[in-house]
N, C-alpha and C positions, 0 to 999 in steps of 0.2 A: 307420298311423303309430305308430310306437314312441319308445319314450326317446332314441334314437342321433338319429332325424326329429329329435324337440324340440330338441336340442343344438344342430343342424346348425340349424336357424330361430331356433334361439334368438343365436344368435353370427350370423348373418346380419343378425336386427335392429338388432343393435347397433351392424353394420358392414357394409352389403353389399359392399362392396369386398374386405372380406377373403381371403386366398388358400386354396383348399382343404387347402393346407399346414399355415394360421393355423390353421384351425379343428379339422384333423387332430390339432394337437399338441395341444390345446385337450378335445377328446371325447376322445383317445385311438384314434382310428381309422386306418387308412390313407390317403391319398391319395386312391387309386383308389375307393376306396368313399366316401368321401367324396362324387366327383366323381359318380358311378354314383346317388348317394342324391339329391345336387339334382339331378340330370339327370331322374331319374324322379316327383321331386316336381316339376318343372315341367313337364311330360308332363303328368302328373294336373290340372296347373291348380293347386294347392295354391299355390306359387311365381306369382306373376302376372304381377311386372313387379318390377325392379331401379329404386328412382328416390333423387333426391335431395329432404334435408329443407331448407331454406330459413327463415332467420328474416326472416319478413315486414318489420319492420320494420328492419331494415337496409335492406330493400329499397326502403323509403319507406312499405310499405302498413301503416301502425300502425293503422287502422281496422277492427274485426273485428263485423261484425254474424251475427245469427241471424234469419231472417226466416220467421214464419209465413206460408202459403198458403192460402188456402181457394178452392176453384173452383166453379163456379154449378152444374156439374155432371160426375158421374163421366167421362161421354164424354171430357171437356177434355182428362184425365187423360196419353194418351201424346204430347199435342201439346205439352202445356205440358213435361211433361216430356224432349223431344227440342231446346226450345228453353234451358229450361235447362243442357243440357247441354251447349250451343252457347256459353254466355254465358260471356268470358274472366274475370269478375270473383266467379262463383260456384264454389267450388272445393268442394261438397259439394251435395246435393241427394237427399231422402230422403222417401220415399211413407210416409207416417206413419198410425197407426191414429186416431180420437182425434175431437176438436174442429176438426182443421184436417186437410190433406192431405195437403201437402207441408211441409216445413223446408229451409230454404236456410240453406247457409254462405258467407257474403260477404265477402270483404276487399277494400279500397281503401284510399287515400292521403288521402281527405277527405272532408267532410259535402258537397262539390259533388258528385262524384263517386259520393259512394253515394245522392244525390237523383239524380242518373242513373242509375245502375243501379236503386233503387226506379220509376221513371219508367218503366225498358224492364219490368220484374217485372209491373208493373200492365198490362202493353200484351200482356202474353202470353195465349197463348189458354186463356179462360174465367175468370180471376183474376178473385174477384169481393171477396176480402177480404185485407189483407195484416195483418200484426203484426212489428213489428222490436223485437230486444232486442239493445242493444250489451253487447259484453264487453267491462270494466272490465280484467277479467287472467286470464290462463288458468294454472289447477294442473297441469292434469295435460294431456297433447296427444299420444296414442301413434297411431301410425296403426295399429296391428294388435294384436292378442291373442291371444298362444297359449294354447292349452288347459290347465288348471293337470292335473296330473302327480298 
């Protein structure tokens, strides 16, 4: 991946909508090459998925927790983790080195609601300890990071 790559993810993040024209004028490149460069970084995998960001709470779900996992043991590990990734209300989930497991990122609409979700979290297989920290307000929320240059 080169400087022209960067350009092209970099103006992507900002907008994936944008047309390889935008972007063309933008790096100073062709079109064609353009279109050629993300074609072949989404081949690679590099490029994963095109999605939208969403302000949760617009959506209603202004409840954002972090919930530590601890499981009784290693084995648990790809069962709990195929279940959370089943779960519509955990939208991050992360095999952690450390003190605990896993890390879950949780959002919902209420303190009922995420006693439900805590409730199905403990009912998953091997969960033998949980820890939740609510966030108060988030600084910073990128989904991705490019490589600094």
């Amino acid at each position: 991946m080169d400087k022209i790559d960067l350009g092209i993810l970099r103006c992507l993040k900002e907008n994936s909508r944008q047309t390889a024209s935008t972007i063309s004028q933008t790096i100073n490149l062709s079109v064609s090459a353009v279109i050629e460069r993300i074609r072949k970084m989404e081949q690679k995998g590099i490029i994963r998925q095109y999605t939208v960001v969403l302000d949760e709470k617009q959506l209603g779900n202004d409840l954002t927790v972090f919930i530590s996992i601890r499981l009784e043991h290693p084995r648990y590990g790809e069962a709990f983790a195929r279940e959370a990734a089943l779960h519509p209300s955990i939208s991050e989930c992360h095999y952690i080195a450390g003190d605990v497991d896993y890390l879950l990122k949780v959002t919902t609409n209420s303190s009922n609601n995420l006693e439900a979700v805590h409730q199905d979290i403990k009912q998953m297989s091997g969960v033998s300890w949980t820890k939740t920290l609510y966030v108060l307000s988030t600084v910073k929320n990128d989904i991705s990071v490019l490589p600094q240059e």
